[in-house]
C-alpha positions in Angstrom: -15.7 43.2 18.4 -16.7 41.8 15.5 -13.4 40.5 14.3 -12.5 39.0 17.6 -15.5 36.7 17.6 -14.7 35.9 13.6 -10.7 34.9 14.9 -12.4 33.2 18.4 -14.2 31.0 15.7 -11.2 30.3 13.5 -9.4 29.4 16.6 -12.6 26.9 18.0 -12.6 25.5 14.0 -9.0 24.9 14.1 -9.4 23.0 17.5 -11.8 20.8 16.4 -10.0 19.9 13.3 -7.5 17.7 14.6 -9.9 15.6 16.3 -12.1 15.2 13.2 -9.2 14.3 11.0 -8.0 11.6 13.9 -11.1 10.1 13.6 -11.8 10.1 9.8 -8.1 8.5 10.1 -8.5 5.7 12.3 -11.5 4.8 11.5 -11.0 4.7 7.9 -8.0 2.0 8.8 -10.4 0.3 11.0 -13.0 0.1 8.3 -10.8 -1.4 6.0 -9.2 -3.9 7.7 -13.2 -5.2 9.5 -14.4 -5.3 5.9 -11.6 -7.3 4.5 -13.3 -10.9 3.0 -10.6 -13.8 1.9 -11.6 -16.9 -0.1 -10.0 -20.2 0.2 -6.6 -20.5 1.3 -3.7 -22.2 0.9 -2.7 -25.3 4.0 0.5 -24.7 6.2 2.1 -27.4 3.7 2.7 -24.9 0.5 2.3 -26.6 -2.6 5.4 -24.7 -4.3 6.7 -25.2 -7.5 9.4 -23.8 -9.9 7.7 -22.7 -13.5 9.6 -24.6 -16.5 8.0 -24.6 -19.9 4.8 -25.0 -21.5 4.0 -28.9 -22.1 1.8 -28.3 -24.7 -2.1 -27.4 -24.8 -5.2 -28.8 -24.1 -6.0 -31.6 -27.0 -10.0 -31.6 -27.3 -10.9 -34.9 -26.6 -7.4 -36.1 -24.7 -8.5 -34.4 -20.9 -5.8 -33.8 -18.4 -5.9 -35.3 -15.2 -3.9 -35.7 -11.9 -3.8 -36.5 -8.3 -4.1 -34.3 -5.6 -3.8 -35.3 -1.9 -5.4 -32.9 0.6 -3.0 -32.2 3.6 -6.0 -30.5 6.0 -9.5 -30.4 6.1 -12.2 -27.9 4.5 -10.7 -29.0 1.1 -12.9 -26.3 -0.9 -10.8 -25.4 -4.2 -8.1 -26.3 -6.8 -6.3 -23.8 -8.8 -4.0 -23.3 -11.7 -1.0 -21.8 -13.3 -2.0 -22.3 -17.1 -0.6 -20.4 -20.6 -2.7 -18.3 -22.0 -0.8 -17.1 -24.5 -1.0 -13.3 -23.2 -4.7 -13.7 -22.3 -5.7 -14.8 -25.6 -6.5 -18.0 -25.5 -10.5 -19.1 -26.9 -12.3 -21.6 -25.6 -14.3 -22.8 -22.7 -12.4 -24.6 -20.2 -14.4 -27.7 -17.6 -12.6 -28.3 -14.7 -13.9 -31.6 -12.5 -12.8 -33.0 -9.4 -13.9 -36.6 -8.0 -12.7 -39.0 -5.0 -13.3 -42.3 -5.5 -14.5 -42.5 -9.1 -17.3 -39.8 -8.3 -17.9 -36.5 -9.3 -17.6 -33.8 -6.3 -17.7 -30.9 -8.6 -17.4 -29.4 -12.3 -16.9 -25.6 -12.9 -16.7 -24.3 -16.8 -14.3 -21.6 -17.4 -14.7 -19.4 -20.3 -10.9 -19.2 -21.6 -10.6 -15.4 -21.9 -11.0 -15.4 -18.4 -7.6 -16.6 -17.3 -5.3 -14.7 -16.7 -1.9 -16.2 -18.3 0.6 -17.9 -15.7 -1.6 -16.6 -12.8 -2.4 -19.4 -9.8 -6.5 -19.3 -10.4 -8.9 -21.0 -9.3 -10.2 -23.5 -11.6 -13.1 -25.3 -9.3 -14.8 -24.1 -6.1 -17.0 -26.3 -4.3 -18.5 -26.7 -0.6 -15.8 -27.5 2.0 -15.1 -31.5 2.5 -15.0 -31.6 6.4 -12.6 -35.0 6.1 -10.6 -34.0 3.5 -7.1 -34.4 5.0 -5.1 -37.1 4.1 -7.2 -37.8 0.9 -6.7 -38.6 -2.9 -8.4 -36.1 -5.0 -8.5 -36.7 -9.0 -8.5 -33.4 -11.1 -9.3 -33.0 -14.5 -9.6 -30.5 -16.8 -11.3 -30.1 -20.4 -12.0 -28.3 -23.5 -14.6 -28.2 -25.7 -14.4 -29.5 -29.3 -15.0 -25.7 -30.7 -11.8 -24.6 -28.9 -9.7 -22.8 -31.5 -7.1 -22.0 -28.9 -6.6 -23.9 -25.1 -4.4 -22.7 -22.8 -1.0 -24.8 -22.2 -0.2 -26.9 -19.3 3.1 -26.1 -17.3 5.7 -28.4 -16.5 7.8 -28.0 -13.5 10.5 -28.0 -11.8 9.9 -31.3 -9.8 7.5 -32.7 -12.0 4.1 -31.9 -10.3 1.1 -29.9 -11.6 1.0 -26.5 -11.6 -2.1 -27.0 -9.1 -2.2 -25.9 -5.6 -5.0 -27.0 -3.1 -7.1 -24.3 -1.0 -9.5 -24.8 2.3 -11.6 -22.8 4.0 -15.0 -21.3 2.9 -14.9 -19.2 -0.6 -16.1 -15.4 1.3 -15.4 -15.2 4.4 -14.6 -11.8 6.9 -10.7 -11.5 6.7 -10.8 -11.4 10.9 -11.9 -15.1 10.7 -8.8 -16.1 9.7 -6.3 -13.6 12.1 -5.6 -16.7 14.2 -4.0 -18.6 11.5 -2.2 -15.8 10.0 -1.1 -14.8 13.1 0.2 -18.8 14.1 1.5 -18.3 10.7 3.6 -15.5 11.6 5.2 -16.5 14.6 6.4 -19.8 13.2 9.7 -18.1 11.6 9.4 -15.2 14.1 11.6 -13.7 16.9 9.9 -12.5 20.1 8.3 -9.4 18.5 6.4 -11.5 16.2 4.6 -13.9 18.6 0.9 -13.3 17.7 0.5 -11.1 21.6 3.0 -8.7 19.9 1.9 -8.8 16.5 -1.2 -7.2 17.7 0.3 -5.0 19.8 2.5 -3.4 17.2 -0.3 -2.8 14.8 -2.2 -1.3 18.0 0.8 1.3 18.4 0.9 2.2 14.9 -2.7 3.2 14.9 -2.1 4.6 18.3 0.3 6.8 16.9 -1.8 8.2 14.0 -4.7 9.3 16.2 -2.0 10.8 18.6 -0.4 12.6 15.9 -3.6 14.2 14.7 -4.9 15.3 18.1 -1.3 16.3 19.9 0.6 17.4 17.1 3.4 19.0 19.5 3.9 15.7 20.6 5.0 14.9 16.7 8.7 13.7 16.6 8.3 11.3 19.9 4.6 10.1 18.6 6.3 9.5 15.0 9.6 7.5 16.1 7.2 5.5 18.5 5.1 4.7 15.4 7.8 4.4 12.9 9.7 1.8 15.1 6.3 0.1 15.8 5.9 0.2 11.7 9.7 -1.6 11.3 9.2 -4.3 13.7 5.8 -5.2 12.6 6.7 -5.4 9.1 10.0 -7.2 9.4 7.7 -10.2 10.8 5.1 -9.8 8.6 7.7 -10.1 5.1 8.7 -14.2 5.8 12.7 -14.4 5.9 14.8 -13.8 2.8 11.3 -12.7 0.8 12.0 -9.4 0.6 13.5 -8.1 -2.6 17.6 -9.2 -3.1 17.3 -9.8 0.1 19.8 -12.8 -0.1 22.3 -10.8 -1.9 22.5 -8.2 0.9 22.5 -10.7 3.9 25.5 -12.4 1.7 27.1 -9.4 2.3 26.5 -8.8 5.8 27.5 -12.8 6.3 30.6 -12.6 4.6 32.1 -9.3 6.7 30.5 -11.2 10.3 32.2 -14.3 9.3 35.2 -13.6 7.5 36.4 -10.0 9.3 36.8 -8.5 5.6 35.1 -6.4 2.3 33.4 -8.2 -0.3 34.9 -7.9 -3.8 32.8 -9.2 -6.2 35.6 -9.0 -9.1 38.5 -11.5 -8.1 39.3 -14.9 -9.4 38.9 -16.4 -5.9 36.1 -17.7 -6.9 34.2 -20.8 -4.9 31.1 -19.9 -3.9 28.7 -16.9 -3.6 26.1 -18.1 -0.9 27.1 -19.8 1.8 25.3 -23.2 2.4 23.2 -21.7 5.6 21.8 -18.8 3.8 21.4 -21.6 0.7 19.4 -23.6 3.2 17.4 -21.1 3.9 16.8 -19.5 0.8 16.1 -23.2 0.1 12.8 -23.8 2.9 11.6 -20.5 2.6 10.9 -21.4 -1.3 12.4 -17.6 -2.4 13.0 -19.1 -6.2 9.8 -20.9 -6.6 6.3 -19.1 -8.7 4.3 -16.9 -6.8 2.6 -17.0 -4.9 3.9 -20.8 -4.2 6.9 -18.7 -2.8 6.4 -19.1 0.6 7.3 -21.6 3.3 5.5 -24.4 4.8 4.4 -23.3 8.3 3.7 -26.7 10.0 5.7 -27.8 12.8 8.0 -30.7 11.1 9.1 -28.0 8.6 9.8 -25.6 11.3 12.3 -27.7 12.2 13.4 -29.2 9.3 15.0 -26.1 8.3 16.8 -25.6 11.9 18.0 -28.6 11.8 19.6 -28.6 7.9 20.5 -24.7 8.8 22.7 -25.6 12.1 24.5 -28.7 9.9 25.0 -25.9 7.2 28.3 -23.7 6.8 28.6 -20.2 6.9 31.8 -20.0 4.4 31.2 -17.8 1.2 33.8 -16.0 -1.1 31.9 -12.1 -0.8 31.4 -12.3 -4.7 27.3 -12.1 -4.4 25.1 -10.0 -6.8 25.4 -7.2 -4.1 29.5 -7.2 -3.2 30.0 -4.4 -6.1 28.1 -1.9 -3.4 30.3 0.3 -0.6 30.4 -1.1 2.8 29.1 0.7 5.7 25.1 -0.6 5.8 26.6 -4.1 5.5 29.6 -3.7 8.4 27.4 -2.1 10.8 24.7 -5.1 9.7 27.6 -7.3 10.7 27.3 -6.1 14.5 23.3 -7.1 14.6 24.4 -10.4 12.9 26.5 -10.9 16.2 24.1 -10.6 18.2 21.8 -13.2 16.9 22.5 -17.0 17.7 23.8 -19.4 15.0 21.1 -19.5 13.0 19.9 -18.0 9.9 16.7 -17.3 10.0 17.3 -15.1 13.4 20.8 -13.9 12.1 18.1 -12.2 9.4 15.8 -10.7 11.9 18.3 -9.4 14.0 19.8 -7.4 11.0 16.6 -6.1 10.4 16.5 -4.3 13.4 18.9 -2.1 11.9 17.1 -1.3 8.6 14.3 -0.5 11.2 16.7 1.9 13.2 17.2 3.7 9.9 13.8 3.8 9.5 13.7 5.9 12.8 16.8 8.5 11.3 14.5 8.9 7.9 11.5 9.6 9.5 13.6 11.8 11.8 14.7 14.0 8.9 11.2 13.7 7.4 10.1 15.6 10.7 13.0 18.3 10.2 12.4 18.7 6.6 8.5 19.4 7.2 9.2 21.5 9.7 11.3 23.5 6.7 8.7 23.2 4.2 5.1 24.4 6.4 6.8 26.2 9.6 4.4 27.3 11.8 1.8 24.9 10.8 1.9 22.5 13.6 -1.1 19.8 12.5 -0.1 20.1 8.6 3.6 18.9 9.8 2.0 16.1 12.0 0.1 14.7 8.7 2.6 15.4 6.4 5.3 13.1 8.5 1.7 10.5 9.3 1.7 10.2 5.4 5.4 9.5 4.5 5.4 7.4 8.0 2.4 5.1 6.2 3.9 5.0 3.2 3.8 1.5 1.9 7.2 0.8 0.2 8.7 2.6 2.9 7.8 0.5 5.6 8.4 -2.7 3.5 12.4 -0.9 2.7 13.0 -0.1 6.4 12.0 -3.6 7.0 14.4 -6.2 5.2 18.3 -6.6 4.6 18.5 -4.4 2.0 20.9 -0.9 1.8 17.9 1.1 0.2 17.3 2.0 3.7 20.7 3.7 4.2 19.7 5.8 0.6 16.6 6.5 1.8 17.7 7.7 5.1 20.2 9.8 3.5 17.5 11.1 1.1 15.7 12.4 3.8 18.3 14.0 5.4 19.6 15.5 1.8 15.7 16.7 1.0 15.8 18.7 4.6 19.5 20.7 4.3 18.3 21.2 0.9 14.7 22.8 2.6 17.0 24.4 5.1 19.3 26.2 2.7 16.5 27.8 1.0 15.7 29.5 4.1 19.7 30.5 4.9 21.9 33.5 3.2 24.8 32.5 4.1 25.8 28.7 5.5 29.5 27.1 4.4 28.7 24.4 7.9 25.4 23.6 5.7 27.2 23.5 2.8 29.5 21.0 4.4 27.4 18.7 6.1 25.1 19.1 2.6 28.4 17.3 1.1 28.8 14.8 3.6 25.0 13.9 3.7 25.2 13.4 -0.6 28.6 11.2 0.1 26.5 9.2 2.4 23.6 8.6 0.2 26.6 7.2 -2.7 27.8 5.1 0.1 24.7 2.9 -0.3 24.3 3.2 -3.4 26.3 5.2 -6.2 23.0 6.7 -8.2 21.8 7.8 -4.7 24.2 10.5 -5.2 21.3 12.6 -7.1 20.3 13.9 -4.0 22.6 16.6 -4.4 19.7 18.0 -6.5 17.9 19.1 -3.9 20.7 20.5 -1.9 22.2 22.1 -5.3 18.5 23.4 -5.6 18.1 24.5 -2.0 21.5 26.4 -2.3 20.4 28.2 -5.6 16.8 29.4 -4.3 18.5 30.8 -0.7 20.7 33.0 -2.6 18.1 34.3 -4.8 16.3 35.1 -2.1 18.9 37.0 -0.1 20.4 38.4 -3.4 23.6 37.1 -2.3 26.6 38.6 -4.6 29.3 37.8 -2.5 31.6 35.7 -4.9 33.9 34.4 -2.3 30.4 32.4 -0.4 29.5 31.8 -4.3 32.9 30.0 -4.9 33.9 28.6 -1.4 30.1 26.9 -0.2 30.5 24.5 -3.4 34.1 23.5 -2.3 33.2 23.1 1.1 30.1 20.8 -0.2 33.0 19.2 -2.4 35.1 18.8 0.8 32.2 16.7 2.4 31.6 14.6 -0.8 35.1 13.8 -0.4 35.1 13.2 3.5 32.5 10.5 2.9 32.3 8.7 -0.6 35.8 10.0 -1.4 37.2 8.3 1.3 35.8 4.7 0.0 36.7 5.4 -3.6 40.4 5.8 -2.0 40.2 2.9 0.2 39.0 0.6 -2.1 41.1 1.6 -5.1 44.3 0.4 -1.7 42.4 -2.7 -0.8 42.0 -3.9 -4.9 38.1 -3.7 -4.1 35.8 -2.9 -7.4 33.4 -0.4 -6.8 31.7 -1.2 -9.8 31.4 1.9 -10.9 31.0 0.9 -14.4 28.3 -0.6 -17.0 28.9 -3.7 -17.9 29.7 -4.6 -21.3 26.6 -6.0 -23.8 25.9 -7.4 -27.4 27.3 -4.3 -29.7 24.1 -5.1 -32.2 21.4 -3.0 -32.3 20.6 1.0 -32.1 21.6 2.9 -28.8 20.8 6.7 -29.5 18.8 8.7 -26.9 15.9 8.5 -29.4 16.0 4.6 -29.5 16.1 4.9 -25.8 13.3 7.1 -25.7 11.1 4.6 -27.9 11.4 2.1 -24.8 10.4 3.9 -22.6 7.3 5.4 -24.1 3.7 4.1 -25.0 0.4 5.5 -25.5 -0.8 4.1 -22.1 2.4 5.2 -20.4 2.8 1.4 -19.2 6.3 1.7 -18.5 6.2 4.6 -16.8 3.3 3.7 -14.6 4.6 0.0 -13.9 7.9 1.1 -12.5 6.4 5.5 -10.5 2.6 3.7 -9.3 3.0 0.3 -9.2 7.1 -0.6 -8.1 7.1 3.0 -6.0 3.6 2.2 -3.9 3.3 -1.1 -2.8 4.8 -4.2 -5.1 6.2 -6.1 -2.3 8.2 -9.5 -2.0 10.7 -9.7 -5.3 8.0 -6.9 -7.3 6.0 -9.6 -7.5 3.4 -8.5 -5.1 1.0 -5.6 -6.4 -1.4 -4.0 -4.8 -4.8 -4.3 -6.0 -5.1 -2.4 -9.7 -8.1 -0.2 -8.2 -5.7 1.0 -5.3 -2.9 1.5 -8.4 -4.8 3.5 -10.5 -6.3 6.1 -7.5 -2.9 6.7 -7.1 -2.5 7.4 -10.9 -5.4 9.8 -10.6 -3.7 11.4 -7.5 -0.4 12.1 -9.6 -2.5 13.7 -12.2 -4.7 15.8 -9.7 -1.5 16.8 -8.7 0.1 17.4 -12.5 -3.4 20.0 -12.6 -2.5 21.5 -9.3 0.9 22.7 -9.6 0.6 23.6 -13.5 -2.5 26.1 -11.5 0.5 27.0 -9.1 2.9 27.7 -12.0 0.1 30.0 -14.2 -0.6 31.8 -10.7 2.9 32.6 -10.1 3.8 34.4 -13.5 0.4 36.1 -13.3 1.2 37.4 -9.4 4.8 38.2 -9.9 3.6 40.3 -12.8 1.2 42.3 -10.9 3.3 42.4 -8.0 1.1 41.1 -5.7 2.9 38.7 -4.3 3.4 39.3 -0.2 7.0 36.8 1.5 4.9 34.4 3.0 3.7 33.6 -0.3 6.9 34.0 -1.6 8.1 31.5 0.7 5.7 29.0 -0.2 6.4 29.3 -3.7 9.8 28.8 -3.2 9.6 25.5 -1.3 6.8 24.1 -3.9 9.6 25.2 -6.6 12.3 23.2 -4.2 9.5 19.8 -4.3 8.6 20.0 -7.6 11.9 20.7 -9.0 13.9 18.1 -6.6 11.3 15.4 -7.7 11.9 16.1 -11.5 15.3 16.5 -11.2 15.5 12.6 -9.3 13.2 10.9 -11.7 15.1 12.7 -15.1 18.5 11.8 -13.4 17.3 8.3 -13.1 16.6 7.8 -16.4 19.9 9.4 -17.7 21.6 6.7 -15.5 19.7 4.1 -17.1 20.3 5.5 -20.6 24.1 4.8 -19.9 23.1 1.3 -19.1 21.2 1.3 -22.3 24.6 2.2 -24.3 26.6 0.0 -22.6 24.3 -3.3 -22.9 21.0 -2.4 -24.7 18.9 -3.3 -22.0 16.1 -1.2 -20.4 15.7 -3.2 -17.3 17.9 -1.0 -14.4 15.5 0.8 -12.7 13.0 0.3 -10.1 10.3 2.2 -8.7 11.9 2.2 -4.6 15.0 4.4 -6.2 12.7 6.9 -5.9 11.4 6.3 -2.3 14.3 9.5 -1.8 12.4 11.7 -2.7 8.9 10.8 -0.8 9.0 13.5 1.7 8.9 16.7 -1.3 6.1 14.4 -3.1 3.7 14.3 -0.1 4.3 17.7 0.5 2.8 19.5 -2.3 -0.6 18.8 -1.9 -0.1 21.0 1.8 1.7 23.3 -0.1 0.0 23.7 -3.0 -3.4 23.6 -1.0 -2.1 26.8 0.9 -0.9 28.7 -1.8 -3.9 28.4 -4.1 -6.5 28.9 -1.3 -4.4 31.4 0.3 -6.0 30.2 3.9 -3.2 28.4 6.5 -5.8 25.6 7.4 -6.0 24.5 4.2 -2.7 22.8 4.6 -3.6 20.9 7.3 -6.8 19.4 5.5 -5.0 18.3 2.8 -1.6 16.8 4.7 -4.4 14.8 7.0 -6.9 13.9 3.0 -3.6 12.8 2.0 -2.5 10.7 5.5 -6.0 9.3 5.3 -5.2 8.0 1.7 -1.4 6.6 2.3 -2.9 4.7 6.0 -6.0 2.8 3.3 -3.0 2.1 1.1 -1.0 0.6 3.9 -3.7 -1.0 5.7 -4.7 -2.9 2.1 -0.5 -3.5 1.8 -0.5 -5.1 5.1 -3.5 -7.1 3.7 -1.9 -8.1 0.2 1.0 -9.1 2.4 -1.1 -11.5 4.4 -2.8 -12.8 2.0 0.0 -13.9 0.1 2.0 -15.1 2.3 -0.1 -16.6 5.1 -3.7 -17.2 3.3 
């Protein structure tokens, strides 16, 4: 009797988990965007400019002035972009503002305190109701003790590096929805009207509760979230804003237009961009300094830029940045690009839809690959799939032109045969479609083809497992995952090498001065603080959004730093317990089998990030640069990442539930970082 009251309470404690983890979930997303507080923001007329050189410092005794003219009312700040000489400029800084020949306001800056070529603000003041429309005179100060000012920056088209902002200096972030949702809508299709804005971000919260409290409902709950995700996103990033995004569109323009391949290596050479996508490019300020990189939202600029788009052309020669790169994300963008009017702007958007359809296929082999790694374990699956659904660099990936969603996707897929494999003796169709699935991933990109790691990996632990001795499966699975390479990437290294297309393959060709051993390489990439390392796996990998020019907040970067390391602790605890059990003997297969997919994570993960830097090395030899990789190369391997805390929860616990408490700890964390992302986002772009 005894023991079936003890298993009717596990059962009641496992009921009411779900619901408790739902709501710690939501309402930790809630929390966080109620409590969000904005300062002073920018008018719907950006005050871009382009960064050119330093014009010299601050002379003591020679201020610096300019005009400013307001363009709205609530005129409550002016910031900066000064030199600060890597934040070591010395001296105290007055900045004063007056209107008419009097004072409104003077603010003293101590030097050290500026950030160096960071918009700041410089002097904050009471909001002037009437503002708009008026002339403002600026002027800023040093002291006569000042061994080192900072250095004014000239510009582009000749204007101060100085920005106006409105609006009160702390204010509740929901004061100002309205405007960033008006904001929105002005480059928007349909689904980014400010109704379906909200609507979107309704579902995606939707979804997470629903995915904690009806986990059997998980794939339909997750692809209804995951498509709510990608259309909310691809609103939210401002047209051509997302990272290369130009280059890709080029791509997809060129095949729509012209009916053929881009090759970026011919001689018929007239122009890369065509003058539409220039146009655009052009009003939605992509080159200027952030976070001046953003268009101007008011009416007559709306359309201004249909109006110079639609006189545009649409020719090009298919030589952009991005024409080295295989063709199918960019021919099957070319159908979306059909569907969309002659216009730019929702020629973009409408091509977007199909990184957000890949979206939906990741997230569907995300589902398939946790149902590998924790089967049987219905609510750990749920928040395992929650977490790499929330994950911020994915959604901002699955949301622009951009082929890192076709890697991605094939990642995914590549990360779940692999998963599947450990759990099969015998599979040559596995084997095959595990060779297809790698070809596809090298048909977006040609590194992605390191996701054979995990396959290779998967392979490797299922026939240890099974003690498989059979050489003819050991001989003819490879070839058959050789035939499916070839079905795939081998096909487009054949038809390109007929159609004289480049698949740039190659490194290009750099200054021969200068050391290029692996230890020289090495001394790049390594630093006491692990800067490098942490700029490109926390800060690129997590949430740097727009051209990596949009971090999230350094507190947010460095809990994820302290996660990694948790995590470092965890599975070196996971490695000492497995010698010390497989010693004894103790170890029972369901621990086995947890062992071996935390061995397929951990492994697949290590492999990806080592292979990444070998790929870079070779760039290293061939031009001396250190400047290949970014952190979304990585976004691949998400899915085994996020799923070692479950796993490694379970196996040192040794109790099923604990996997579900830490997949839902671990969804909790990844919705706060996307709930903040969606907030960086805002504020830059619409604040």
């Amino acid at each position: 009797m005894g023991r079936r009251e003890g298993g009717r309470s596990a059962v009641r404690a496992r009921r009411w988990l779900a619901p408790v983890l739902c709501a710690a979930v939501v309402l930790l997303g809630l929390v966080l965007a109620l409590s969000a507080r904005v300062g002073p923001q920018q008018g719907a007329v950006t005050q871009g400019f382009t960064l050119t050189e330093g014009d010299g410092v601050l002379t003591t005794g020679e201020p610096y002035s300019f005009d400013l003219t307001a363009t709205e009312d609530d005129l409550s700040a002016v910031g900066m972009v000064l030199g600060t000489w890597t934040n070591s400029a010395d001296c105290t800084l007055t900045t004063t503002i007056e209107r008419d020949g009097e004072q409104l306001a003077s603010q003293d800056t101590a030097c050290d305190d500026l950030p160096d070529t960071v918009l700041t603000p410089l002097v904050e003041f009471e909001p002037i109701p009437d503002s708009q429309g008026e002339d403002f005179t600026v002027t800023l100060s040093v002291t006569e003790d000042s061994p080192l000012p900072p250095a004014i920056w000239e510009t582009l088209d000749g204007n101060p590096a100085a920005v106006a902002l409105y609006g009160e200096r702390d204010r509740p972030m929901l004061s100002v929805v309205d405007d960033v949702l008006d904001r929105v809508a002005a480059y928007a299709p349909v689904w980014g009207s400010p109704a379906w804005v909200v609507t979107l971000a309704a579902l995606v919260l939707a979804g997470v509760a629903l995915l904690a409290l009806r986990p059997r409902w998980g794939l339909v709950t997750v692809i209804v979230l995951v498509l709510a995700r990608g259309l909310l996103w691809s609103v939210l990033i401002p047209p051509l804003q997302g990272m290369d995004e130009p280059a890709h569109f080029a791509n997809v323009q060129f095949i729509a237009e012209e009916g053929r391949l881009p090759n970026w290596n011919t001689d018929e050479r007239s122009q890369a961009y065509s003058d539409s996508l220039g146009a655009a490019a052009q009003e939605m300020r992509v080159s200027r300094f952030a976070p001046t990189d953003r268009p101007d939202y008011d009416d007559a600029s709306v359309e201004r830029l249909r109006r110079e788009d639609a006189a545009a052309g649409t020719d090009s020669d298919g030589t952009g940045p991005a024409a080295s790169y295989p063709p199918p994300y960019y021919a099957i963008g070319a159908l979306f690009y059909q569907l969309a009017p002659d216009d730019t702007v929702a020629q973009v958007h409408a091509v977007r839809l199909w990184s957000a359809l890949l979206g939906v296929a990741a997230i569907f082999f995300a589902w398939l690959f946790a149902g590998e790694v924790l089967p049987g374990r219905r609510t750990a699956r749920a928040g395992l799939v929650t977490a790499i659904a929330l994950q911020p660099m994915l959604a901002h990936q699955f949301a622009l032109v951009n082929n890192d969603g076709w890697v991605i996707a094939a990642g995914f897929a590549a990360l779940w045969i692999g998963a599947r494999l450990v759990r099969t003796a015998r599979g040559p169709w596995w084997m095959l479609a595990a060779g297809a699935v790698a070809g596809a991933a090298a048909l977006g990109k040609p590194f992605a083809a390191l996701m054979v790691l995990p396959i290779a990996l998967g392979w490797f632990l299922g026939k240890i497992r099974y003690r498989v001795r059979d050489w003819r499966v050991l001989l003819v699975e490879p070839l058959l995952a050789a035939v499916g390479v070839a079905l795939t990437y081998g096909v487009w290294l054949v038809a390109a090498r007929v159609l004289g297309i480049d698949t740039g393959l190659g490194f290009p060709q750099g200054a021969p001065d200068g050391p290029r051993g692996v230890l020289d390489y090495v001394r790049t990439q390594v630093s006491t603080d692990l800067a490098e390392f942490r700029q490109l796996w926390v800060d690129q990998m997590w949430g740097n959004f727009g051209w990596v020019n949009t971090p999230l907040p350094f507190g947010a970067q460095q809990v994820i730093w302290a996660s990694y390391l948790l995590l470092a602790v965890a599975t070196i605890t996971w490695l000492v317990l497995l010698v010390r059990d497989r010693r004894r003997g103790v170890v029972d297969e369901e621990v086995r089998g947890i062992d071996r997919m935390v061995a397929l994570c951990v492994l697949s993960g290590l492999g990806a990030l080592l292979g990444m830097y070998v790929v870079e090395y070779g760039y290293f030899r061939s031009t001396g640069l250190t400047n290949l990789l970014q952190g979304r190369y990585l976004l691949m391997i998400v899915p085994a990442l996020l799923a070692l805390p479950p796993l490694l929860a379970e196996r040192l616990s040794r109790r099923r539930p604990a996997a579900a408490v830490a997949a839902w700890v671990v969804a909790a964390g990844v919705l706060a970082l996307h709930v903040t992302s969606v907030l960086v986002i805002a504020q830059k772009y619409y604040l």
